[in-house]
N, C-alpha and C positions, 0 to 999 in steps of 0.2 A: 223674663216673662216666658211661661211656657204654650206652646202652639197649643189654639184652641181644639183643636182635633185631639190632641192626647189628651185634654181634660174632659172635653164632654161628658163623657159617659162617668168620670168620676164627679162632674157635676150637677149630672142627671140623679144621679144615687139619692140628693137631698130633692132636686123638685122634681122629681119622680113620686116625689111622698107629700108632697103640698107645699115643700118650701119655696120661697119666693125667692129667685136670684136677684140681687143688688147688683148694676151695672156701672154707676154713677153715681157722684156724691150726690145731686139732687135726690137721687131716689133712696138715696140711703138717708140723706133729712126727713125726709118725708116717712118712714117708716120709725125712723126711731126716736124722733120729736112728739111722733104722738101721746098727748097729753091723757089717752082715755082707752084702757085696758093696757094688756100682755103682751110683749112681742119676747119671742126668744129668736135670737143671733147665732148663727153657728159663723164661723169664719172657717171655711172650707182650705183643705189643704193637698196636696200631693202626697205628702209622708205618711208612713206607713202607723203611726202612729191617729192617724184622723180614717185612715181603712179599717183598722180592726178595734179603733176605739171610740173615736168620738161621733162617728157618723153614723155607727149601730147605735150606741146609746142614745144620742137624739131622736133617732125615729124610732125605739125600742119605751121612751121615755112617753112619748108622746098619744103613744097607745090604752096607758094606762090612767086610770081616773081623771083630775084635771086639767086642761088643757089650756096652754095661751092662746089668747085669742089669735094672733098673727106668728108666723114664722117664717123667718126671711134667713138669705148665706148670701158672705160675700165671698171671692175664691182669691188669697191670699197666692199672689203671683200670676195673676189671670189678672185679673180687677183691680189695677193696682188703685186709680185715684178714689175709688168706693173701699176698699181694703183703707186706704188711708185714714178717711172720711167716718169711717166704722171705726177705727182704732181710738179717735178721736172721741167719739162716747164712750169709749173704755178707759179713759183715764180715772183715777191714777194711777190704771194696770199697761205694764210697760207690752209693746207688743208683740204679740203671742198666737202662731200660729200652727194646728190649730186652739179655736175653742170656743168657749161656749157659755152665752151671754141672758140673762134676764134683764128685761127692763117692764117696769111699772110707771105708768101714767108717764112715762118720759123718765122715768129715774132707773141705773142702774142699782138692782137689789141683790142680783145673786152673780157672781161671776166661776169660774172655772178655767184657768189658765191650763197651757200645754201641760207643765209641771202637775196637773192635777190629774191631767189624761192618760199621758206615755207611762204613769206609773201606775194605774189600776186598771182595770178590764173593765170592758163595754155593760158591763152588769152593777157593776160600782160606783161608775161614772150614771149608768141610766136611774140607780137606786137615790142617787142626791138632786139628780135633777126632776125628778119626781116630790121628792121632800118637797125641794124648791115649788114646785108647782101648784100643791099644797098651799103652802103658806103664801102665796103669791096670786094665785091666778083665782 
């Protein structure tokens, strides 16, 4: 686990920008249960691959035509039992941090694993989650 002091402000990065921090699996039931509109998931992370890639792209993504109705992050190594609880809606995708999740009506539709992030750039990654968005939201 890392000391909440050195993550702050990498965790302010997302709800600095509207996203909702998950602390607890309750609140992570509660957000991604919901049976009525959009939520997109980031699972926040320390590596440097979630600084230069997936955390610009999400709020980069987000900016542009349609929007989820909700957007929540849980911090993979901070959060651990809402990190758990969140991974759990992500099955059948083995756990992966970071990354970056849609869900509709309660079902997951679009997923984006690590593997999809550390190998393309924040403009790549923002360009499919907009697709996504699209056809989703």
């Amino acid at each position: 686990m890392y000391p909440l002091e050195l993550v702050a402000p990498i965790a302010q990065d997302l709800t600095d920008f509207g996203f909702e921090s998950l602390s607890t699996p309750a609140e992570v039931d509660a957000a991604l249960e919901s049976k009525d509109g959009t939520v997109l998931l980031v699972v926040n992370s320390v590596c440097g691959c979630a600084a230069a890639h997936a955390r610009p792209a999400a709020k980069h993504a987000i900016k542009i035509g349609k929007q989820p109705d909700k957007m929540v992050t849980v911090f993979a190594g901070v959060d651990r039992e809402a990190t758990e609880r969140a991974r759990e809606f992500l099955l059948p995708y083995p756990p992966s941090s970071p990354c970056i999740a849609l869900f509709k009506d309660g079902d997951l539709v679009h997923m984006l694993e690590r593997r999809h992030i550390e190998g393309n750039n924040a403009q790549a990654i923002s360009d499919n989650l907009v697709a996504a968005f699209e056809q989703y939201c």
